[in-house]
VEXGUBA-982495 format. One record per residue (C-alpha): x, y, z; residue in one letter. Coordinates in steps of 0.001 Angstrom, whole numbers, plus 500000, padded with zeros to 6 digits. Example, Ala and Ser with C-alpha at 12.3 -4.5 7.8 and 13.67 -1.06 7.14 Angstrom:
<atoms>
512300495500507800A
513670498940507140S
</atoms>
This chain:
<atoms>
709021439210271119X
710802441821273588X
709179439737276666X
710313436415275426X
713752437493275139X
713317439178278392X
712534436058279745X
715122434053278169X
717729436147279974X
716106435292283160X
716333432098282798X
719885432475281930X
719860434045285021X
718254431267287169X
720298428649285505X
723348430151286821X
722036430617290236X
720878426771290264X
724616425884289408X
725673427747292092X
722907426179294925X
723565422873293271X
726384421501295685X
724787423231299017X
721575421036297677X
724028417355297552X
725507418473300752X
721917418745302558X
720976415443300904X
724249413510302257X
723831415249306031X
719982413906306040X
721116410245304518X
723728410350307328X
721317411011309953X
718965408505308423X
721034406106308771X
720837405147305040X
724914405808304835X
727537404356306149X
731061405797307753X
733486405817306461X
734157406677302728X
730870408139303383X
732192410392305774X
735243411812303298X
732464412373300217X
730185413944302505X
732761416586303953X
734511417131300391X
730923418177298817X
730331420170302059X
733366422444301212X
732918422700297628X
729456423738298362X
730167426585300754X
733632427844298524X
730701427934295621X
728492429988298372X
731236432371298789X
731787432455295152X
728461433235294586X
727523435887297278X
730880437825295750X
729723437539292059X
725984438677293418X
727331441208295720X
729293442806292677X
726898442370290213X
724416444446292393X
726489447086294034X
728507447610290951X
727533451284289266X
726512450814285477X
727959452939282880X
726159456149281926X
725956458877279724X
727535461883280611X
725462464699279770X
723958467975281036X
720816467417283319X
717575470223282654X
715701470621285439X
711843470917284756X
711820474611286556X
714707475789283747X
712627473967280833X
708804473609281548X
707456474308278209X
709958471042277020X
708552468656279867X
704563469816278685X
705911469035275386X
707309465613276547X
704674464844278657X
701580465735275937X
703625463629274004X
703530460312275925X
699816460454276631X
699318460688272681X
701354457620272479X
699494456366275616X
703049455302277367X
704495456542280528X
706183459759280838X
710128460396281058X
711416460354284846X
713753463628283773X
715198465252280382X
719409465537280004X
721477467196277188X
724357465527275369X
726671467070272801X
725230464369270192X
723117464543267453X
720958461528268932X
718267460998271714X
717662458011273447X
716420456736276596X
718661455483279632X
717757453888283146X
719328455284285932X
717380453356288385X
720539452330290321X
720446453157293971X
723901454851293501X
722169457271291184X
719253458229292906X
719445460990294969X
717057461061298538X
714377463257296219X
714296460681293340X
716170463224291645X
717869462298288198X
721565461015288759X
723362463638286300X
723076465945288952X
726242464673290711X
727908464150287635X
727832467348286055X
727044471173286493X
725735473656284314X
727100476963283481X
724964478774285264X
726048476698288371X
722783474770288806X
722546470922289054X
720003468378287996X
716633469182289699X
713338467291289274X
711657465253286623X
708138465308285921X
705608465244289076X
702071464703289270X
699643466810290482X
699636464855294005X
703952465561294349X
705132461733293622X
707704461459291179X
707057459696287417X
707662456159288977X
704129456806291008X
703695455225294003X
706807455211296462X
709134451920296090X
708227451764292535X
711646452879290487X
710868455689287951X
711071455585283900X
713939456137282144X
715783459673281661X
715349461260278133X
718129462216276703X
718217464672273848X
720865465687271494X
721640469835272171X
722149470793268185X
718190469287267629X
717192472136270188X
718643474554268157X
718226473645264569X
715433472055264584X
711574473686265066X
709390472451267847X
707138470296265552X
710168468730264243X
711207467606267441X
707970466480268500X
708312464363265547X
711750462894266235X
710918462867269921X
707782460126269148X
709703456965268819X
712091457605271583X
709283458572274359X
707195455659273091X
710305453115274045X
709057453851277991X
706341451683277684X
708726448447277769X
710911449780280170X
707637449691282411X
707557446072281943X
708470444171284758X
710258441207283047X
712057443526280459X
713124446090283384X
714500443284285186X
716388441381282282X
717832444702281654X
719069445292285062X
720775442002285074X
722388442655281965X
723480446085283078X
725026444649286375X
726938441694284536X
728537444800281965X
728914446856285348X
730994443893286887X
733211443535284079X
734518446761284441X
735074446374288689X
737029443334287579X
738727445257284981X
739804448947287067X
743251449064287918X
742908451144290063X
743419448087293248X
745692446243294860X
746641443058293398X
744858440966296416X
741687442777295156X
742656441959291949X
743242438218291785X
739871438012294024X
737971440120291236X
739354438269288630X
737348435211289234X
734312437486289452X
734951438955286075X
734988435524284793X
731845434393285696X
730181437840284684X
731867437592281201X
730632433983281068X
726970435242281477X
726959437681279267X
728033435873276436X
725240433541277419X
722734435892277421X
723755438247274616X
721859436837271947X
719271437182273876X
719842440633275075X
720372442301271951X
716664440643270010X
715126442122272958X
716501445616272291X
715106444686269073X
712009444088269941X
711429446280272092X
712117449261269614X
710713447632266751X
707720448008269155X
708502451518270499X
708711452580266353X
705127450825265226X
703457452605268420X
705091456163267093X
703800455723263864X
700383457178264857X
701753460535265824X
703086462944263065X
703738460591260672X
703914462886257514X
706380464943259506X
708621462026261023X
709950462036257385X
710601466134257094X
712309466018260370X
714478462602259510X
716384464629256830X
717349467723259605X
718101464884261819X
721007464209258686X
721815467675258170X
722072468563261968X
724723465795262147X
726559467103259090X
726869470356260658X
727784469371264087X
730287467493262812X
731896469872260615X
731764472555263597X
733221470631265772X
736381469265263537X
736924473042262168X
735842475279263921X
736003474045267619X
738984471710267781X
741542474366267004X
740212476584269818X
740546473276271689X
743889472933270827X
744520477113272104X
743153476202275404X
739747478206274779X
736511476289274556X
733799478161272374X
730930478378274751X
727862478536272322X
728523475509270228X
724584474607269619X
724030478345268469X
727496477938265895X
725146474851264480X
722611477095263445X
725646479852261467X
726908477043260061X
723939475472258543X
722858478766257685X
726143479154255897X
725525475776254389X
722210476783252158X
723774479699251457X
726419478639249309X
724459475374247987X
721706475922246043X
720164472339246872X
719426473804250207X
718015477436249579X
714734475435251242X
716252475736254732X
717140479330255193X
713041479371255088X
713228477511258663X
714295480016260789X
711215481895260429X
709817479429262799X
709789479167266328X
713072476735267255X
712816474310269631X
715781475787272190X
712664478475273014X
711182475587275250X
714357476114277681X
714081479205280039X
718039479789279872X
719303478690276683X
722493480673277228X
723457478364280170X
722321475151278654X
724696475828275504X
727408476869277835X
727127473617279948X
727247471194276708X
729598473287274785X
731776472132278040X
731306469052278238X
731335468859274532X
735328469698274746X
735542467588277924X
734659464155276190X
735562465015272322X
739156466843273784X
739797465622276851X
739741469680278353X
739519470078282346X
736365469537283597X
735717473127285083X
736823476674283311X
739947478168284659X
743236480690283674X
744067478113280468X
740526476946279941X
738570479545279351X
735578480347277066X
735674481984274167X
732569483721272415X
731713484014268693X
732589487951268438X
736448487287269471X
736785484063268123X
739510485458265408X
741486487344267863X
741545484931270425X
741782481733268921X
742772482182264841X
745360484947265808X
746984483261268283X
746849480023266590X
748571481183263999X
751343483173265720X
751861480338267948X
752387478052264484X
754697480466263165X
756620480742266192X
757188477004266335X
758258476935262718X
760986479292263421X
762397477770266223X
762568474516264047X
764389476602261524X
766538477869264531X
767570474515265656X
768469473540261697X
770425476400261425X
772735475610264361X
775832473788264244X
774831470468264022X
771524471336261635X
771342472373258349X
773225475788257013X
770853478920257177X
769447479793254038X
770407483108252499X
768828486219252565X
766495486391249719X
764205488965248645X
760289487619247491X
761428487623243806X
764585486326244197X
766120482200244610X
767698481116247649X
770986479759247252X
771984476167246818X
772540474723250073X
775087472275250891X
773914468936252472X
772281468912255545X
772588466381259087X
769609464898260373X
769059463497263821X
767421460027262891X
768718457087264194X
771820456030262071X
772561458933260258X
775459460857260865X
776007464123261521X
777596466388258435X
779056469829259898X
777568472193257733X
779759474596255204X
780294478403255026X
776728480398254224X
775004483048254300X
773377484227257474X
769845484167258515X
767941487244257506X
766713489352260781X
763901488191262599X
761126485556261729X
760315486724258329X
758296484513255379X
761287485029253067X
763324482878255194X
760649480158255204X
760148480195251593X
764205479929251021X
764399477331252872X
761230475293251287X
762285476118247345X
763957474000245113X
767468475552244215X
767690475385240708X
764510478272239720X
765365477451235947X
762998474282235534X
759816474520237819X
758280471053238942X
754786470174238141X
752527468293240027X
752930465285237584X
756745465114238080X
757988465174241996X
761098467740241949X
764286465936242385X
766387466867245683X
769139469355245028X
772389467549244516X
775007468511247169X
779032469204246310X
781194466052245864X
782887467064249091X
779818466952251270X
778074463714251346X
774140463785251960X
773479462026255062X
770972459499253069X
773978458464251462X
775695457307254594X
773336455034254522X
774274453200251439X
776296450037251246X
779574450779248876X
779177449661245472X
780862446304244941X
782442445099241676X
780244442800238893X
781077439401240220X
781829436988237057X
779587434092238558X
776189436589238289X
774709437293234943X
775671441070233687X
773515442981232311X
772548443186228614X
774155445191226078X
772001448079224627X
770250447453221777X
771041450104219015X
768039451416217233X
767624450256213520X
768580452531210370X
765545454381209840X
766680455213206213X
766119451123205726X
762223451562206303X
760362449079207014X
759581445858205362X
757086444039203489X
755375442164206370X
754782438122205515X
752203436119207636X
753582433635209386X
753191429495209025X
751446426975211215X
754902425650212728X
756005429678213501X
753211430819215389X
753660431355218937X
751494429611221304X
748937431843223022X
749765430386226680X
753195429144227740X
752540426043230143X
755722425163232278X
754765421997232365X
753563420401229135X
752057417248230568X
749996419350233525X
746343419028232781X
745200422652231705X
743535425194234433X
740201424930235470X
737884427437233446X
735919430300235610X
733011430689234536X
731745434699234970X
728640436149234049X
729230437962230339X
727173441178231705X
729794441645234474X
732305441774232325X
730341444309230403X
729422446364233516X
730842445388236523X
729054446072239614X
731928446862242644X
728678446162244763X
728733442326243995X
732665442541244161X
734165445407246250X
737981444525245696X
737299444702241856X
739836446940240317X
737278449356237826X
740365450683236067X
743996448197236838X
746115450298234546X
745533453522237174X
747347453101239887X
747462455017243192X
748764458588243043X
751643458648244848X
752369461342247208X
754866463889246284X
758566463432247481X
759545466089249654X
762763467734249480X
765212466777251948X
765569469582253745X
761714470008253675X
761563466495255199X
764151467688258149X
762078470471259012X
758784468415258950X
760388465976261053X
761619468642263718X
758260469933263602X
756404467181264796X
758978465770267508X
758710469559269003X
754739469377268765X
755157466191270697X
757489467727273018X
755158470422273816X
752059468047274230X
753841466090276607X
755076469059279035X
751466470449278953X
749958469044282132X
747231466957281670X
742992467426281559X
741665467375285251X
739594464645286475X
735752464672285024X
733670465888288289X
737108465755291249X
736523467784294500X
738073470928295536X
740681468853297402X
741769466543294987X
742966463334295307X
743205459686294106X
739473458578292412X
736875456466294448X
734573453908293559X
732267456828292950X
733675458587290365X
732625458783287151X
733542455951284481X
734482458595282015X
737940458981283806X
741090460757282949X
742860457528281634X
740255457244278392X
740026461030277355X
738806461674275191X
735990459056274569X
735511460177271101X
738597461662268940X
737869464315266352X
740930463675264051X
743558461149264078X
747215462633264548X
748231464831261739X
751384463866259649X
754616465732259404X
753647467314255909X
750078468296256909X
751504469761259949X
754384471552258033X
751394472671255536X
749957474330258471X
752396475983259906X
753481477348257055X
750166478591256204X
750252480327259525X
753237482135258698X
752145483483255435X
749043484366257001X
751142486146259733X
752646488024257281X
749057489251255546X
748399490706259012X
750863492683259829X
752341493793256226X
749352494308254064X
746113494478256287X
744509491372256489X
742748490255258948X
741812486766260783X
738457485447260190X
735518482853261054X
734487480531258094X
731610478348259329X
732586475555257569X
736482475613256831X
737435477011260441X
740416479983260761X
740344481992257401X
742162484951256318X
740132488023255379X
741719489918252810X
740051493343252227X
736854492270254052X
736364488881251839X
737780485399252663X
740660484533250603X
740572480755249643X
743625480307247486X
746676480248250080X
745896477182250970X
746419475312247688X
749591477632247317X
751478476954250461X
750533472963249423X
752259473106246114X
755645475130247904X
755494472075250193X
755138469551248037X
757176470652244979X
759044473389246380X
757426475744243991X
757636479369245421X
756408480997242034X
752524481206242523X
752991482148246262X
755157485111245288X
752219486091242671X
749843486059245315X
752098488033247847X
752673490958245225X
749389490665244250X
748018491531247694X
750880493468249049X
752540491221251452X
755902492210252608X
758056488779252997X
761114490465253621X
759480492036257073X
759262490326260216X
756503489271261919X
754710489616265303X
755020486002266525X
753357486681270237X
</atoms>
């Protein structure tokens, strides 16, 4: 099936190449009738030299598409090449592997910060080095300084694609957190199907349809790089054309022969540890779980520090670890790492880590391409004090120069100087900055309290009125400012008009009957007096189609068969909780100074740029500075999940230096606070409801409980 799509796309191929010799073959003809004698002059003549140019314009057109099409460099991976003299137990294992499945061998073995493995051609001239050396080794270096090296040999010193002209098998690429979760006979396993896909990249009509495809892709994106002048441009626009015509041509055809092709590579790997395929399937899940959660926890807020965690595969392994600990579903895993791992196959596993761990934060962050004085790595051991300390004295610092800014003249009035235990005074309207809303000038209060201290956050996030505390159920109400200070919201407001007499007023209200009357005796109604079920508004329309529905659906509805069917209409949505106004403000300043920040920071160097610097060749990598990162962790936080954290920070701030807390490592949640050696898990949901509701009274229960000082300042650098 693979070949016959293979071939397909040839022809697609050869079609396109016959238009394009088409009018040099009429002009031939016409020249050789002309010197025949079989045509005449004159309009002849005219027909003769109008084919003529249309046939060499479509020449020209045609040697630029082809020209494009095979000097353009396809898109590749970027990963972390392993040379065979850093990993030779992993090649023997590759290579014992392929003669099992009878198949040829992997031209080299690469790393990539995934929890997949596949195979990729880098037969393209511009990737082969003079050795037949894999490509990544211009792409990419490894911590311990030392590019791609050589593939597999045989015994005689050719490379895997044999004989010299021949172009060698695919590279292997390998997803890093399998080499450390996973043991060596679980690898093998998952390994089977992917090696076995070499044997129809050996095929010579499937190698070339793939090439052809591959150029087509490659000369979309020439067309598309702005990156030229806009003579280049208009002349490569044509040239994207055409290749976007083919490959919509061929696509059909491209994508069955994938299908083929590993629906061939997956019946040939069925032979080799098929019992175990299954086992190692279900790590392949829970490798992906945990690489995931490490890297959206754990590793994007040391991202966000400038520190890049340089053992990232090994933090797989804690965290899964972590993982059966706590659920009981997976005590069977903890009895894995009694086994030999697969990441003993590489001679420097140290390095290998270190070099996916950075390119890890170089394609999921958009980080510099190189370590340096603001991009530096960070190991396990001072994880808390580097990253989780400063993260969250850099938060708190942020929140009180918000405050600072509200505070001024043109911001909201300083809150008072409360104690923990004690309410903040009302405050007295406030001024934002939006667009439309005009500033109030703030009235007489109290002063800040000295230095960045909790209490001041926690004054200014309660509700004024302590007497009636919200509940989750019922959003608190804001606080109603002094008749002489108008709330900016209310700026806002068109006046109230009077009732005009030509709209209909409003209905009295209706006054509740006597209750000492009691009900009455209840009589049924007649024929004439009963109201009809269904009110038509027009009599004389014919009545509404019936739709018919199966009776069991109604019974038990199946959201599969219908997945806009409303289970339960009479629940709606919970709507999020209304945030006090001056909460809002200060969420609001918080993310326009986060923005500000981001956009002063200077930007992630170029993937792979020289010493020197410099505007980007043809030559470098696709994976440029303009689409960093490939592969966001997180979509932007919103103002209240970024006011959550901060303020988290701050109360955690305050743990630290007032009662003896300590930052912390959690596997799975990221930064924790360690409060007398154990993790302390219920700030979180505390600083959410003093957001949210402005309700201060668990939070002060929790600070008394463990001995935080609020009224203290903090350390915020």
């Amino acid at each position: 099936m693979a070949r016959s799509r293979a071939l397909a796309v040839l022809r697609m191929r050869g079609r396109a190449l016959a238009a394009a010799l088409l009018p040099a073959a009429c002009a031939v003809v016409l020249f050789v009738a002309e010197g025949t004698g079989r045509l005449g002059a004159g309009v002849w003549d005219t027909v003769r030299w109008v084919v003529t140019a249309v046939a060499v314009l479509t020449l020209l057109g045609a040697l630029a598409v082809g020209l494009v099409v095979a000097r353009a460099r396809p898109a590749v991976s970027p990963t972390v090449p392993v040379p065979e003299r850093s990993a030779p137990d992993l090649y023997r294992l590759v290579r014992d592997l392929a003669d099992r499945l009878g198949v040829p061998a992997p031209s080299a073995i690469a790393l990539t910060p995934d929890c997949d493995s596949w195979l990729e051609d880098r037969t393209h001239r511009a990737y082969r080095a003079a050795d037949g050396e894999g490509p990544a080794a211009d792409g990419f270096r490894t911590g311990s300084g030392s590019a791609g090296g050589s593939g597999f040999r045989a015994a005689d010193g050719s490379g895997a694609g044999g004989e010299r002209g021949v172009p060698p098998a695919p590279v292997l690429v390998i997803g890093s957190p399998f080499l450390w979760w996973m043991r060596v006979a679980e690898l093998r396993a998952v390994l089977a199907p992917v090696v076995a896909g070499t044997e129809p990249s050996a095929h010579p009509d499937i190698a070339a349809a793939r090439r052809f495809v591959r150029g087509l892709d490659a000369a979309v994106a020439v067309s598309a790089s702005p990156r030229r002048g806009p003579v280049a441009r208009a002349a490569l626009a044509g040239v994207g054309w055409v290749a976007r015509l083919l490959l919509r041509s061929c696509r059909v055809h491209a994508a069955e022969m994938e299908r083929g092709a590993a629906a061939a590579a997956a019946e040939r790997a069925q032979a080799v540890d098929y019992g175990l395929r299954i086992t190692a399937q279900e790590q392949v899940g829970l490798a992906y779980a945990g690489w995931d959660r490490l890297l959206t926890k754990v590793a994007l807020p040391a991202w966000r520090m400038g520190r890049w965690p340089a053992r990232l595969d090994a933090g797989v392994v804690s965290a899964l670890t972590e993982l059966s600990r706590r659920d009981r579903l997976a005590d069977g895993f903890a009895s894995r790492l009694g086994e030999r791992p697969a990441c003993d196959l590489l001679e420097e596993p140290g390095s290998m880590d270190e070099a996916a761990s950075l390119l890890a934060a170089r394609l999921f962050h958009g980080g510099p391409a190189e370590p340096g004085p603001d991009w530096a790595p960070v190991d396990w051991q001072h994880y808390p004090e580097e990253v989780v300390d400063r993260k969250w004295r850099a938060d708190a610092a942020r929140l009180h120069k918000v405050l600072d800014r509200l505070s001024g003249p043109a911001g909201l009035p300083g809150p008072a100087a409360t104690a923990p235990g004690t309410a903040a005074g009302p405050h007295s309207g406030g001024a934002g900055h939006g667009a439309g809303v005009a500033p109030v000038r703030p009235t007489a209060a109290a002063p800040a309290p000295e230095g960045p201290t909790l209490a001041r956050v926690m004054a200014h996030l309660q509700l004024t009125d302590p007497a009636e505390p919200p509940s989750p159920s019922r959003p608190p109400q804001p606080p109603q400012p002094p008749h002489d200070s108008p709330r900016p919201l209310e700026l806002l407001q068109p006046p109230e008009l009077p009732p005009s007499p030509d709209l209909p007023q409003p209905l009295d209200p209706i006054e509740p009957p006597d209750p000492s009357e009691g009900p009455g005796p209840i009589e049924p109604l007649g024929p004439s007096e009963r109201p009809d079920p269904i009110e038509r508004s027009d009599p004389s329309a014919p009545p509404a189609p019936y739709e018919e529905r199966d009776p069991d659906l109604a019974l038990d509805p199946d959201p599969a068969l219908d997945p806009d069917l409303d289970l339960d209409p009479d629940l709606g949505p919970d709507p999020d909780p209304v945030l006090d106004e001056r909460t809002s403000l200060l969420a609001a300043g918080l993310s326009a100074e986060l923005a500000r920040e981001e956009a002063a920071s200077p930007g992630p160097r170029a993937f792979g740029a020289g010493a020197e610097g410099g505007v980007a060749g043809a030559d470098t990598a696709w994976w440029g500075d303009g689409i960093l990162p490939l592969f966001p962790l997180q979509q932007p936080r919103t103002a209240r999940e970024l006011l959550t954290d901060h303020v988290k920070a701050m109360v955690c701030c305050a743990a630290v230096d007032t009662a003896g807390a300590a930052p912390g490592l959690d596997w799975l949640d990221g930064p924790s606070l360690l409060v007398g050696g154990e993790r302390d898990a219920e700030v979180g949901q505390l600083v959410l409801r003093l957001v949210e509701y402005g309700d201060s009274g668990p939070l002060k229960a929790w600070l008394a409980d463990r001995g935080v000082r609020a009224d203290k300042p903090v350390r915020l650098v």
